[in-house]
C-alpha positions as CSV (number, residue, x, y, z in Angstrom):
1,X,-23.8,77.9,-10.1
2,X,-22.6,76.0,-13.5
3,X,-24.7,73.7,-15.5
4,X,-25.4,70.0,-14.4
5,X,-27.1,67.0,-16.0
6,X,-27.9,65.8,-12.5
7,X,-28.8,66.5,-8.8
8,X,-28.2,64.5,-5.8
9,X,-30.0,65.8,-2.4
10,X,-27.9,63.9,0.4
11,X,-29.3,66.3,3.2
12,X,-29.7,65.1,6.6
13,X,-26.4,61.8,5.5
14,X,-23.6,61.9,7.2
15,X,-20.4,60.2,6.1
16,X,-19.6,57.8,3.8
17,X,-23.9,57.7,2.8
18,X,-23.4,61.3,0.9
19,X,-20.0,59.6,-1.0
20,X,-21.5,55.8,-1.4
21,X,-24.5,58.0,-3.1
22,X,-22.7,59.9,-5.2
23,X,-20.6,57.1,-6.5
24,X,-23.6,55.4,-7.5
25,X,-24.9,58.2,-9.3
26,X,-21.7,59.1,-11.1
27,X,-21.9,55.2,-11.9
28,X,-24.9,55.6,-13.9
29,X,-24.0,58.8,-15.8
30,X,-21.5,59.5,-19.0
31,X,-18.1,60.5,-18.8
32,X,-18.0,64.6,-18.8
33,X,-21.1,64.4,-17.3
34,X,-21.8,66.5,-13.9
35,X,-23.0,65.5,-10.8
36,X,-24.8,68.0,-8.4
37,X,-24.4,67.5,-4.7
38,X,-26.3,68.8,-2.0
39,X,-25.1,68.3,1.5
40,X,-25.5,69.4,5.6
41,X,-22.6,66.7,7.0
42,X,-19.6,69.7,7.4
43,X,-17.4,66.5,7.2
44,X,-18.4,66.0,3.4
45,X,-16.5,69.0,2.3
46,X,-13.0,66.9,2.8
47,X,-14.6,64.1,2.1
48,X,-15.5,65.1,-1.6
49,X,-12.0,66.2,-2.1
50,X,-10.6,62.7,-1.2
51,X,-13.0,60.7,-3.6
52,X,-12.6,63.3,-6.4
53,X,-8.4,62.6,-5.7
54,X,-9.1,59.0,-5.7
55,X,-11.5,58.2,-8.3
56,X,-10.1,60.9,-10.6
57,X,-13.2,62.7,-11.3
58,X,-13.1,66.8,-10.9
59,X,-14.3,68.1,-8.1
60,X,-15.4,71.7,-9.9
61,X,-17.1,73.7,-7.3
62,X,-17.3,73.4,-3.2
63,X,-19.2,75.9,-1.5
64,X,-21.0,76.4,1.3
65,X,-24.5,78.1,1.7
66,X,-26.7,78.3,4.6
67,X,-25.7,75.4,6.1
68,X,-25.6,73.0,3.4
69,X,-22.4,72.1,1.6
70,X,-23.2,72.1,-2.5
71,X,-20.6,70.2,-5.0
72,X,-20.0,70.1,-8.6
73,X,-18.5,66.9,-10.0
74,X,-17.5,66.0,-13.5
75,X,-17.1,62.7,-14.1
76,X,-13.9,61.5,-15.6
C-alpha cells in the first residue's frame, strides 16, 4: 500500500458516517495530502467513488481485504 500522511479507522460505520468522517478529515489536511480509509460497510466502496467524483479529490486505491474495504485519497 502507498504512502499516507493520515489514517482514518471507520470500522463497524455504515453509510454516510465513513464519508461525513472522511470529509472532515480531508478538511483539516493540505492539498496533495492523503487520506487513509479503513472500512467494513460493503456499501462504502461506491460510496467513495461518488464523493471522490463530487468533491474532486482522487480516489487512488480501493481494495478489499478480509472484510474490510481500505481507500486511498488525495486531496485536491
Amino acid at each position: 500500500m502507498a504512502d499516507f500522511d493520515q489514517e482514518l479507522d471507520a470500522s463497524g460505520l455504515n453509510c454516510p458516517l465513513p464519508i461525513l468522517r472522511a470529509k472532515k478529515t480531508l478538511a483539516g489536511m493540505e492539498a496533495e495530502q492523503v487520506l487513509h480509509i479503513i472500512a467494513t460497510d460493503p456499501g462504502s466502496v461506491k460510496d467513495f467513488e461518488a464523493f471522490a467524483k463530487q468533491t474532486g479529490n482522487e480516489l487512488m486505491e480501493s481494495k478489499e481485504d478480509g472484510g474490510k474495504f481500505h481507500f486511498l485519497i488525495k486531496k485536491a
